[in-house]
Structure formats: C-alpha cells, structure tokens
Jmol script that loads the backbone (N, CA, C; Angstrom):
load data "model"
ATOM      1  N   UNK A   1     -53.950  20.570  70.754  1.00  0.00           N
ATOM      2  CA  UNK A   1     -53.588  21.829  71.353  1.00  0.00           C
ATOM      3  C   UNK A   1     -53.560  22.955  70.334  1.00  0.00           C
ATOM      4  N   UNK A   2     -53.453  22.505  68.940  1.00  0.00           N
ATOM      5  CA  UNK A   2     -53.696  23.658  67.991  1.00  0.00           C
ATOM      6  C   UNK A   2     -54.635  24.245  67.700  1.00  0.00           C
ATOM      7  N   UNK A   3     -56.153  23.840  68.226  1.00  0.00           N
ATOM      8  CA  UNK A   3     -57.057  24.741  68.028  1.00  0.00           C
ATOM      9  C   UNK A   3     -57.132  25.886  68.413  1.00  0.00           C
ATOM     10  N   UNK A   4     -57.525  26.930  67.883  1.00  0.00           N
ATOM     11  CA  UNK A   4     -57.804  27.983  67.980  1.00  0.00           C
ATOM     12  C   UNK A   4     -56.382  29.161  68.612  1.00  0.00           C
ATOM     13  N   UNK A   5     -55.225  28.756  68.187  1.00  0.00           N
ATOM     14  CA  UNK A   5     -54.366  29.569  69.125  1.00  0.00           C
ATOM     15  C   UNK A   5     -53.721  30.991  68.437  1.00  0.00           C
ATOM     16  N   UNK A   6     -53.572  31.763  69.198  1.00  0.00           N
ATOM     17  CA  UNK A   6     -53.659  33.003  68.823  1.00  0.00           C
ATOM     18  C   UNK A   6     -51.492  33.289  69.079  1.00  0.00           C
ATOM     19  N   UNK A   7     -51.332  34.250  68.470  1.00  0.00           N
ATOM     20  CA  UNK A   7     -50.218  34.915  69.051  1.00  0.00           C
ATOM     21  C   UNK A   7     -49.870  35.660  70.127  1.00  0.00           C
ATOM     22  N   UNK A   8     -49.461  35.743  71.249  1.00  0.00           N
ATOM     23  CA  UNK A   8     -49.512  35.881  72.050  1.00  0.00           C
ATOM     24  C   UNK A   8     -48.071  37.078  72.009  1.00  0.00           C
ATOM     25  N   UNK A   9     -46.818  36.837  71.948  1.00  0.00           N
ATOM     26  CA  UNK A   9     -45.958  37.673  71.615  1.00  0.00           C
ATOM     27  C   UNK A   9     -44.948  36.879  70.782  1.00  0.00           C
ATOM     28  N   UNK A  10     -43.638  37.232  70.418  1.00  0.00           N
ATOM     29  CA  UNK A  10     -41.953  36.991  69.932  1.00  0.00           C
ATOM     30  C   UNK A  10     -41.289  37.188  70.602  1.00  0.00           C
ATOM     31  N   UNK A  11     -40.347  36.783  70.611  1.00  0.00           N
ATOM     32  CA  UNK A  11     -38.667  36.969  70.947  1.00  0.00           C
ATOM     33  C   UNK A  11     -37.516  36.071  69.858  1.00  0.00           C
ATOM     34  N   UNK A  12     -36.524  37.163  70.017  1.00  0.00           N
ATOM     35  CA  UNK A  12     -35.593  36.483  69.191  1.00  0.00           C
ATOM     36  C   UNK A  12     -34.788  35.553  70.168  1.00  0.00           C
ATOM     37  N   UNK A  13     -33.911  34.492  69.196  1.00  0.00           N
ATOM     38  CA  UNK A  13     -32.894  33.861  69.848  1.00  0.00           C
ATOM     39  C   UNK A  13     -31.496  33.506  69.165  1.00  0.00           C
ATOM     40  N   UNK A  14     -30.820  34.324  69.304  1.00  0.00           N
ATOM     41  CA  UNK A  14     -29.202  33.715  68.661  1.00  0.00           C
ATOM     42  C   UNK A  14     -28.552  32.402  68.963  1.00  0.00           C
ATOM     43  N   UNK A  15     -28.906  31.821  68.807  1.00  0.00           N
ATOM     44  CA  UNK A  15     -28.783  30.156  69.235  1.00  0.00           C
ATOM     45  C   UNK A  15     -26.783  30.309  68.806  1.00  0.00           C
ATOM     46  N   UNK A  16     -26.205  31.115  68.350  1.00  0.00           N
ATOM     47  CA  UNK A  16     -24.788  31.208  68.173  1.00  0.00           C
ATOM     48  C   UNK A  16     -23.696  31.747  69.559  1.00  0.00           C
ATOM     49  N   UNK A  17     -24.819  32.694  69.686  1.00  0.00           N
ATOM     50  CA  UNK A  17     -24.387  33.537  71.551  1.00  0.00           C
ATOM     51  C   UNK A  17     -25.058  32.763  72.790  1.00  0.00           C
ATOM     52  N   UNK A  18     -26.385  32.266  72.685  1.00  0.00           N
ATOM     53  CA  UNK A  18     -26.553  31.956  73.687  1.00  0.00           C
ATOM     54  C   UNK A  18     -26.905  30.231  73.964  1.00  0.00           C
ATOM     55  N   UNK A  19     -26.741  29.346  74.516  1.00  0.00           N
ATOM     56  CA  UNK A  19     -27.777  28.206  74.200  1.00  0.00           C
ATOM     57  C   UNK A  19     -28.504  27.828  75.023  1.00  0.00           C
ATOM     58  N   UNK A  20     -29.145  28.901  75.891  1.00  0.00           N
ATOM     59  CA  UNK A  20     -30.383  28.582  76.250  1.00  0.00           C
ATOM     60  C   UNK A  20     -31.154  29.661  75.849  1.00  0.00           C
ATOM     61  N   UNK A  21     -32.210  29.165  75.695  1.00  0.00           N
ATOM     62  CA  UNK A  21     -33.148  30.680  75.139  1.00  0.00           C
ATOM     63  C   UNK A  21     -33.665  31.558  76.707  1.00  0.00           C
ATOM     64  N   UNK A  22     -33.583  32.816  76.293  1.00  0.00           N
ATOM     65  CA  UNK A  22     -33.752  33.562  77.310  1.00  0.00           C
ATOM     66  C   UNK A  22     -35.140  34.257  76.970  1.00  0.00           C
ATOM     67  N   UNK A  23     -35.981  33.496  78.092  1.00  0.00           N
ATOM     68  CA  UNK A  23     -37.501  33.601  77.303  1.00  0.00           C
ATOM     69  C   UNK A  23     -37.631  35.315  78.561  1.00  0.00           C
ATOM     70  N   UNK A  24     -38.732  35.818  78.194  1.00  0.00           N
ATOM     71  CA  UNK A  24     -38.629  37.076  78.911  1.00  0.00           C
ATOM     72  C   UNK A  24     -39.163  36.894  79.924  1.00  0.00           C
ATOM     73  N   UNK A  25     -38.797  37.008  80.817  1.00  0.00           N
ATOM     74  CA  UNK A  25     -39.323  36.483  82.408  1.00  0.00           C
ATOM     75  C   UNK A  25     -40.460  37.562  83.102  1.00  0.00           C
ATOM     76  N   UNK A  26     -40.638  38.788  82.208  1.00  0.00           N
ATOM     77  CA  UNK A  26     -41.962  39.760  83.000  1.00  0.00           C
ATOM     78  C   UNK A  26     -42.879  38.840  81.495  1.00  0.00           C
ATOM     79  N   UNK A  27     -42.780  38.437  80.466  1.00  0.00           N
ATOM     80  CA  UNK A  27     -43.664  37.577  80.022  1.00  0.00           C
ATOM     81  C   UNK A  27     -44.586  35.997  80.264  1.00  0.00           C
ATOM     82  N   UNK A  28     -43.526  35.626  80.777  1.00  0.00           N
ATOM     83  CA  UNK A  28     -43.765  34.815  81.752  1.00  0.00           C
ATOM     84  C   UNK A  28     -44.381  34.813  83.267  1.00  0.00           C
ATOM     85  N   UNK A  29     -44.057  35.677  83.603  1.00  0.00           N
ATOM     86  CA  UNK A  29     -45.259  36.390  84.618  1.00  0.00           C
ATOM     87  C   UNK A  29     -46.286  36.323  83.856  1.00  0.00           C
ATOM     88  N   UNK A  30     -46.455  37.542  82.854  1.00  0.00           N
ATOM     89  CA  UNK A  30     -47.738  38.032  82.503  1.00  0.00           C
ATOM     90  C   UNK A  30     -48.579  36.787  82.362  1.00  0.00           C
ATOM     91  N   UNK A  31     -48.028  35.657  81.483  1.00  0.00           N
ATOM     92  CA  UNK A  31     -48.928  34.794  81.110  1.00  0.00           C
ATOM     93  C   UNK A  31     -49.442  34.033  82.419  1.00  0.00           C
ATOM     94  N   UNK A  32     -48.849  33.804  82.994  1.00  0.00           N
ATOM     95  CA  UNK A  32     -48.653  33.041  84.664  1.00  0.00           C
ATOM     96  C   UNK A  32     -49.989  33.882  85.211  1.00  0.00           C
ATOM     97  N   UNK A  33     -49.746  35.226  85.325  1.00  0.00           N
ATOM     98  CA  UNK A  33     -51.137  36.079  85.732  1.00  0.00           C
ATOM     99  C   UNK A  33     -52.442  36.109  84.954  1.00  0.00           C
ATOM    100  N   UNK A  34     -52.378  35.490  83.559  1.00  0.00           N
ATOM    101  CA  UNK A  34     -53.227  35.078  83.379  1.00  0.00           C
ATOM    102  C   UNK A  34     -53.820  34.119  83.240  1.00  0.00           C
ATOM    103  N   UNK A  35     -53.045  33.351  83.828  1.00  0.00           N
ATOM    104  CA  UNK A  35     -53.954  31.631  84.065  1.00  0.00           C
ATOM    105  C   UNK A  35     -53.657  30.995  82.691  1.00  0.00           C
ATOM    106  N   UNK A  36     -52.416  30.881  81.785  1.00  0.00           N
ATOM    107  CA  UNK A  36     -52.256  30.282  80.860  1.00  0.00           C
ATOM    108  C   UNK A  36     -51.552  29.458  81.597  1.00  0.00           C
ATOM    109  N   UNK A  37     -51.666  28.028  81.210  1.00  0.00           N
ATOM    110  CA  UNK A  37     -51.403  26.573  82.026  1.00  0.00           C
ATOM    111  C   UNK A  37     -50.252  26.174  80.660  1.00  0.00           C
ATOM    112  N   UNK A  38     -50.795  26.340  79.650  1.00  0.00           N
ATOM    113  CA  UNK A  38     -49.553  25.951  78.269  1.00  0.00           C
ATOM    114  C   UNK A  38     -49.527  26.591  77.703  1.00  0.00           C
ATOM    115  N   UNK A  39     -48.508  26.909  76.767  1.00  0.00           N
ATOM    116  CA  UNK A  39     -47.740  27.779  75.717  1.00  0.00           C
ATOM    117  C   UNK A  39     -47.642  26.529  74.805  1.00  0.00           C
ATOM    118  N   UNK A  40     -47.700  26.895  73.321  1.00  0.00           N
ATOM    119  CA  UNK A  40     -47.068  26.364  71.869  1.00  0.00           C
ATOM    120  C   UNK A  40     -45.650  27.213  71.930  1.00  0.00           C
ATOM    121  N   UNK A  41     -44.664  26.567  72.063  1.00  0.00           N
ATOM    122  CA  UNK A  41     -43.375  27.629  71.143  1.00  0.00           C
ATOM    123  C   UNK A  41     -43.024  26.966  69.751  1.00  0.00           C
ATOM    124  N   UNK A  42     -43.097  27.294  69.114  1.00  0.00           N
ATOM    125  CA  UNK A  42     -42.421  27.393  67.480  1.00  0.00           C
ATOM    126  C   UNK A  42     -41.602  27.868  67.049  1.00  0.00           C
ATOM    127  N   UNK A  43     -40.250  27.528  66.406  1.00  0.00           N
ATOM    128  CA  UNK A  43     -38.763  27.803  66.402  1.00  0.00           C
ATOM    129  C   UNK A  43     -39.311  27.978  64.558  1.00  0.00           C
ATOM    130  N   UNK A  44     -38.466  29.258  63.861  1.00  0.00           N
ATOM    131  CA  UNK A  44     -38.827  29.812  62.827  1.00  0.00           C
ATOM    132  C   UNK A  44     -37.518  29.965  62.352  1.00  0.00           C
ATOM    133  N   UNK A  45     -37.006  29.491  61.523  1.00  0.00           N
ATOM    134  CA  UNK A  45     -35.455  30.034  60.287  1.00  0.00           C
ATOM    135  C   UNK A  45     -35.474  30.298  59.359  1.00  0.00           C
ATOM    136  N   UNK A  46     -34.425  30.886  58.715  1.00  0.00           N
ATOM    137  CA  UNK A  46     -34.234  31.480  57.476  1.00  0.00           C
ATOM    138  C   UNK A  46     -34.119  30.303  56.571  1.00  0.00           C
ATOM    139  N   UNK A  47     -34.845  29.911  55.289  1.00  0.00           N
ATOM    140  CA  UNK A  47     -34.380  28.734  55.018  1.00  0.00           C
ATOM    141  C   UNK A  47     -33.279  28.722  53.802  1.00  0.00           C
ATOM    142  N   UNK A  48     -33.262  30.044  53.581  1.00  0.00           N
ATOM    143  CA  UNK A  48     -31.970  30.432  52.672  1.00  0.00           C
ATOM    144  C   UNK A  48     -30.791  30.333  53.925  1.00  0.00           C
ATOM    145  N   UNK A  49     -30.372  30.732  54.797  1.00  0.00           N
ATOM    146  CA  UNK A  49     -29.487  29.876  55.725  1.00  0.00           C
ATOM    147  C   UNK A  49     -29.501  28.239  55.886  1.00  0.00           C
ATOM    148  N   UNK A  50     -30.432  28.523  56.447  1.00  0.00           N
ATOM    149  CA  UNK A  50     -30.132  26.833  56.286  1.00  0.00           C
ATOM    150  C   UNK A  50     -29.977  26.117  54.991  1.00  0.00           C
ATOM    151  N   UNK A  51     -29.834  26.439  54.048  1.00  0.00           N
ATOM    152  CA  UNK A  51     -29.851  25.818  52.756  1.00  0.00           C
ATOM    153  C   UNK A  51     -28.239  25.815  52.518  1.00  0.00           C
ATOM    154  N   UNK A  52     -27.775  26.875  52.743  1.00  0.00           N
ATOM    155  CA  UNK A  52     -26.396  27.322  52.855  1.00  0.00           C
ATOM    156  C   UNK A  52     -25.364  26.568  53.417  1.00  0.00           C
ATOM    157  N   UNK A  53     -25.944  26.384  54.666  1.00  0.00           N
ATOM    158  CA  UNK A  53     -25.170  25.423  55.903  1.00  0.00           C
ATOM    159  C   UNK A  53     -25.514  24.309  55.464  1.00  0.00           C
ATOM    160  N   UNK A  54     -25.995  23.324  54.726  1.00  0.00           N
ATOM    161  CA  UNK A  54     -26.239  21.921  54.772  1.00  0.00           C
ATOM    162  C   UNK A  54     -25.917  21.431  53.610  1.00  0.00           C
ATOM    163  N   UNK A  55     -26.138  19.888  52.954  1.00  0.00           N
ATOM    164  CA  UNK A  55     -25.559  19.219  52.438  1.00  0.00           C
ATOM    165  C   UNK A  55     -26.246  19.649  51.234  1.00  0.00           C
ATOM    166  N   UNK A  56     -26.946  19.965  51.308  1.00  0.00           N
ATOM    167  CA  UNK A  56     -28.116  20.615  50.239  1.00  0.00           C
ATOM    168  C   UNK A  56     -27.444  21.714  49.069  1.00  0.00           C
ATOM    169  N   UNK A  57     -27.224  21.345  47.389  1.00  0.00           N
ATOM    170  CA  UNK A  57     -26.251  21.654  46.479  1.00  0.00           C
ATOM    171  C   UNK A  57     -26.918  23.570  46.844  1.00  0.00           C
ATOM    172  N   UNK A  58     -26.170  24.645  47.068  1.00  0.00           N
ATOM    173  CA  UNK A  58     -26.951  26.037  47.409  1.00  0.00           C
ATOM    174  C   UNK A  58     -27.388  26.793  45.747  1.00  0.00           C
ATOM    175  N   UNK A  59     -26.799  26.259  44.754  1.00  0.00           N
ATOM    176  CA  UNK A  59     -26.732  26.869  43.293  1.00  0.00           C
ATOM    177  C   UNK A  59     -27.961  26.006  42.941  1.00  0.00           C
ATOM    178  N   UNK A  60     -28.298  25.150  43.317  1.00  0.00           N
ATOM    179  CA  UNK A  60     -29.730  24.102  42.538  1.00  0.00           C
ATOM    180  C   UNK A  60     -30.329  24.865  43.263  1.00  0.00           C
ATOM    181  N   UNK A  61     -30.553  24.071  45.044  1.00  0.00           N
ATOM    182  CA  UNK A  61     -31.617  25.181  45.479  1.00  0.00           C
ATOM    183  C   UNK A  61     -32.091  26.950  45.151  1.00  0.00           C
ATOM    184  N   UNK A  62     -31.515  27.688  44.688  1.00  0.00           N
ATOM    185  CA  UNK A  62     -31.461  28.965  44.403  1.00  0.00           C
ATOM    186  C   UNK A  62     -31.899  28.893  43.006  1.00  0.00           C
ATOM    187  N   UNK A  63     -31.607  27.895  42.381  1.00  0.00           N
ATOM    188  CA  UNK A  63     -32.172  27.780  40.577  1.00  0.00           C
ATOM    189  C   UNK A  63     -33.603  27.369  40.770  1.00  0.00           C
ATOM    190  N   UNK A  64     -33.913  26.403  41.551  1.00  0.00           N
ATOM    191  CA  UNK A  64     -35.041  26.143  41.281  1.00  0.00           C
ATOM    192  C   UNK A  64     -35.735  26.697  42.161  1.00  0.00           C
ATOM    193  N   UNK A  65     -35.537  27.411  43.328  1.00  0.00           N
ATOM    194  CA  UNK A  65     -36.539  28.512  43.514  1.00  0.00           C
ATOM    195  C   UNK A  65     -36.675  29.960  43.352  1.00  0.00           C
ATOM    196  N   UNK A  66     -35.787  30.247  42.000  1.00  0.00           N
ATOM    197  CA  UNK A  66     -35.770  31.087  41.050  1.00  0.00           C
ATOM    198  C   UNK A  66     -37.068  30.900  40.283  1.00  0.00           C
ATOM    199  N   UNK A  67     -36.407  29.945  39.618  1.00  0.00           N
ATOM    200  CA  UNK A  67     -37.325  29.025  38.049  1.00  0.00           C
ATOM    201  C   UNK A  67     -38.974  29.049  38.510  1.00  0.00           C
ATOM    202  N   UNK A  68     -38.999  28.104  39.656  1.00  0.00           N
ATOM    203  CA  UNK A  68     -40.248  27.930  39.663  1.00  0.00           C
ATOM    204  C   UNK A  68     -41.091  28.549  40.640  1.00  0.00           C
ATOM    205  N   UNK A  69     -40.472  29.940  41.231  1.00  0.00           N
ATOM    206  CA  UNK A  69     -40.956  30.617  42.134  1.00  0.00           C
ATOM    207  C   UNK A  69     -41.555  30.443  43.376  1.00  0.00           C
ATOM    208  N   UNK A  70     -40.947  29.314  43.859  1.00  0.00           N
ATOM    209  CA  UNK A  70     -41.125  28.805  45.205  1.00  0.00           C
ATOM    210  C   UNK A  70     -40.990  29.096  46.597  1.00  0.00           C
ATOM    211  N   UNK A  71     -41.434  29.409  47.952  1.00  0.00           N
ATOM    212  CA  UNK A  71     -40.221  29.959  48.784  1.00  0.00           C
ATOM    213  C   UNK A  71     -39.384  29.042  48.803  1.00  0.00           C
ATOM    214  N   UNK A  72     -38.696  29.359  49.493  1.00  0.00           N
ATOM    215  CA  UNK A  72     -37.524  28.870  50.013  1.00  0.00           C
ATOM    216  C   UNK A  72     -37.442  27.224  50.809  1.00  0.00           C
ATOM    217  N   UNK A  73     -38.425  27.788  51.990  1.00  0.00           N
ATOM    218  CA  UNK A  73     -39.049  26.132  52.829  1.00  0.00           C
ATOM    219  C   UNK A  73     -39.381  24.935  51.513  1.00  0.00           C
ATOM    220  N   UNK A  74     -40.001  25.537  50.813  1.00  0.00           N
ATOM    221  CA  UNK A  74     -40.930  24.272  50.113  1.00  0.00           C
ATOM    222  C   UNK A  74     -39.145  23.506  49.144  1.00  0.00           C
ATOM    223  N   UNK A  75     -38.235  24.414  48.850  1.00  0.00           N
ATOM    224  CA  UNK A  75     -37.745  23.914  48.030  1.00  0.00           C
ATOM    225  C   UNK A  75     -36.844  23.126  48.842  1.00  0.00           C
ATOM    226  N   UNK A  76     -36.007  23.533  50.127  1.00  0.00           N
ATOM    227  CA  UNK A  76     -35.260  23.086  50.890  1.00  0.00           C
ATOM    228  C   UNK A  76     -36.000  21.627  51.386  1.00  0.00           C
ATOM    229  N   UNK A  77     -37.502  21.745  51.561  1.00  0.00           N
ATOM    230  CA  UNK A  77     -38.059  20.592  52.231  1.00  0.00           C
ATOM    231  C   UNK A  77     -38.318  19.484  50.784  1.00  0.00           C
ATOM    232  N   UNK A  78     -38.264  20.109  49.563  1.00  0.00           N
ATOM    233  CA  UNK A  78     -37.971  19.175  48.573  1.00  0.00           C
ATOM    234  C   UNK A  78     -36.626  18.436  48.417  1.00  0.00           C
ATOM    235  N   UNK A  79     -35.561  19.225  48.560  1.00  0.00           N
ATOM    236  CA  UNK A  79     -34.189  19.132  48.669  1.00  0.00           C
ATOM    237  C   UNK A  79     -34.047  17.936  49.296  1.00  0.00           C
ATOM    238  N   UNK A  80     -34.313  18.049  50.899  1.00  0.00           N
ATOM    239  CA  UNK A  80     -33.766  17.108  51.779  1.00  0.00           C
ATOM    240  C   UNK A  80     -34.721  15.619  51.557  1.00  0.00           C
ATOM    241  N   UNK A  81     -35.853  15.764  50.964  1.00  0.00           N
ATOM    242  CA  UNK A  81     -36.756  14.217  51.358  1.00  0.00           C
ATOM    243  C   UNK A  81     -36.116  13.153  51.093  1.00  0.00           C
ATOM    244  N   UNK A  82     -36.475  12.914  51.749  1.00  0.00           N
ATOM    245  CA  UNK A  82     -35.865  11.084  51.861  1.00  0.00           C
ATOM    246  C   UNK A  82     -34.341  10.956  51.124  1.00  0.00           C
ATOM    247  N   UNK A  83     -33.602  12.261  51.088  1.00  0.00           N
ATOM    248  CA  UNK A  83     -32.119  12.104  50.712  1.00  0.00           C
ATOM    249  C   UNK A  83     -31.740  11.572  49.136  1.00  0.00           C
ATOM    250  N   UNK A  84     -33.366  11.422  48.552  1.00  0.00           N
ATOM    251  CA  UNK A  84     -32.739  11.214  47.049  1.00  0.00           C
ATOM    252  C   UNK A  84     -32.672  12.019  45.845  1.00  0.00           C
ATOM    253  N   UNK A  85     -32.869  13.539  45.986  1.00  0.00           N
ATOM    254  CA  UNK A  85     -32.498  14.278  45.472  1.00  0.00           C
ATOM    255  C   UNK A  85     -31.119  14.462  45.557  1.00  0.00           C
ATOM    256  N   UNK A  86     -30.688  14.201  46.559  1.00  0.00           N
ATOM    257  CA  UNK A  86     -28.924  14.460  46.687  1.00  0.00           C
ATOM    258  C   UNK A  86     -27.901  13.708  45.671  1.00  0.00           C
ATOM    259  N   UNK A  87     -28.655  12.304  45.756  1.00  0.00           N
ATOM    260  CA  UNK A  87     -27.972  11.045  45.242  1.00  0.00           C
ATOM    261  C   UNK A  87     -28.634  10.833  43.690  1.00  0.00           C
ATOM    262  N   UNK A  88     -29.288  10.811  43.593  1.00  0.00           N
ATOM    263  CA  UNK A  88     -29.557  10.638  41.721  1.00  0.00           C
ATOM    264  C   UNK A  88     -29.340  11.363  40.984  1.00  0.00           C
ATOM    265  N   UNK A  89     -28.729  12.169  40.614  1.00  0.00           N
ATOM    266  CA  UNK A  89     -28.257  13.017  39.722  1.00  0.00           C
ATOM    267  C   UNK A  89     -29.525  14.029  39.157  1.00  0.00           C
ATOM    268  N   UNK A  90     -30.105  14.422  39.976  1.00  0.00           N
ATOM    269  CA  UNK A  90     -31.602  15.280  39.859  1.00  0.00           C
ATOM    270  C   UNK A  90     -30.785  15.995  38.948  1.00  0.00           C
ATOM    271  N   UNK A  91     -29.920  17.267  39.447  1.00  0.00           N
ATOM    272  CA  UNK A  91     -29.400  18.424  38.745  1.00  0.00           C
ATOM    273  C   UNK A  91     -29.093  17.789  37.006  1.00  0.00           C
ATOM    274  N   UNK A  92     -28.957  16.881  36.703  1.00  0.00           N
ATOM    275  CA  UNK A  92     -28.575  16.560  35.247  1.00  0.00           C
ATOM    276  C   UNK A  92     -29.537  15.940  34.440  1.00  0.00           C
ATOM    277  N   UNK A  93     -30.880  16.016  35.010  1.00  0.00           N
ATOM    278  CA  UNK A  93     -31.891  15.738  34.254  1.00  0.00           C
ATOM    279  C   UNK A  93     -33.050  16.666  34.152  1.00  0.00           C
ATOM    280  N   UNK A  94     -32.678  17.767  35.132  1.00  0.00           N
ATOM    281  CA  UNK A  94     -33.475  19.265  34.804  1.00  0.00           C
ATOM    282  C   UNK A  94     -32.825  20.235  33.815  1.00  0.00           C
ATOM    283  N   UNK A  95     -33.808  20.811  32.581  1.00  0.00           N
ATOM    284  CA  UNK A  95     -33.359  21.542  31.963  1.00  0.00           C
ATOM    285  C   UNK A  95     -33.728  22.983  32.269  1.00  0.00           C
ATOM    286  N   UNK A  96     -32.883  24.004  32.720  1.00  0.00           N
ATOM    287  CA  UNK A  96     -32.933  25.087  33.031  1.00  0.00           C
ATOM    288  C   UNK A  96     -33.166  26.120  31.580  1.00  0.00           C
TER     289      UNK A  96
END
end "model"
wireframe off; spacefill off
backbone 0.3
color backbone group
C-alpha cells in the first residue's frame, strides 16, 4: 500500500484532551467524494518528549545527540533496542 502515496492533508491530535482522534469529517467527505477506498494514517511525535517521559536516561540521550549530531528518533530508537543500553552500563564506557 506504500507505493506511490502522496499527502493528502494533517490534523493535529492531543491524545491528553481527547482519546479519540477527531478526524475532520468535511475531509472525510472530501476523500469519500473522491473515490478513495483507503487512507495510510501515520502518528508522528516529538522524540525529545518522548525521551523525557520514558525509562530512557534524558542527560545521555541529549549528550549523545549533541556529540554525535543525531536527530533525536535515531538516538531514542538506539536508546530503547532490545533494552541493553539501559542495563550495561553504556554511559560508563563512553568518553565524552
């Protein structure tokens, strides 16, 4: 289904105020009027929030995508793999 797909529109969602997403319903028409049968939705975050909120040390993550100029995703998705960055003492064998 990923070939060729274009953007179509956005909307935000406060997943804190609301918990259902309130998709725009004259958009939903529109697409409906045009004979779109499926939609892709893709959910997008801050990953400096989420880095914040989770088990994930926030002073490493922020050092090392300082240091090595990373965004944010790549370092958080380094962070969490397979949970053994958490547990081996990574932070005490990098020299800053």
């Amino acid at each position: 289904m990923d070939e060729e797909l274009v953007k179509l529109f956005e909307f935000d969602w406060d997943i804190q105020n609301e918990s259902i997403p309130s998709f725009p319903e004259d958009k939903l028409e529109e697409l409906k009027s045009k004979k779109f049968s499926k939609v892709k939705i893709v959910v997008f975050g801050n990953p400096d929030s989420a880095a914040a909120q989770s088990e994930v040390n926030y002073e490493l993550y922020s050092e090392i995508k300082k240091v090595q100029g990373l965004p944010g995703e790549v370092v958080l998705k380094f962070l969490n793999s397979k949970g053994s960055i958490l547990s081996n003492e990574f932070k005490s064998r990098v020299n800053f």
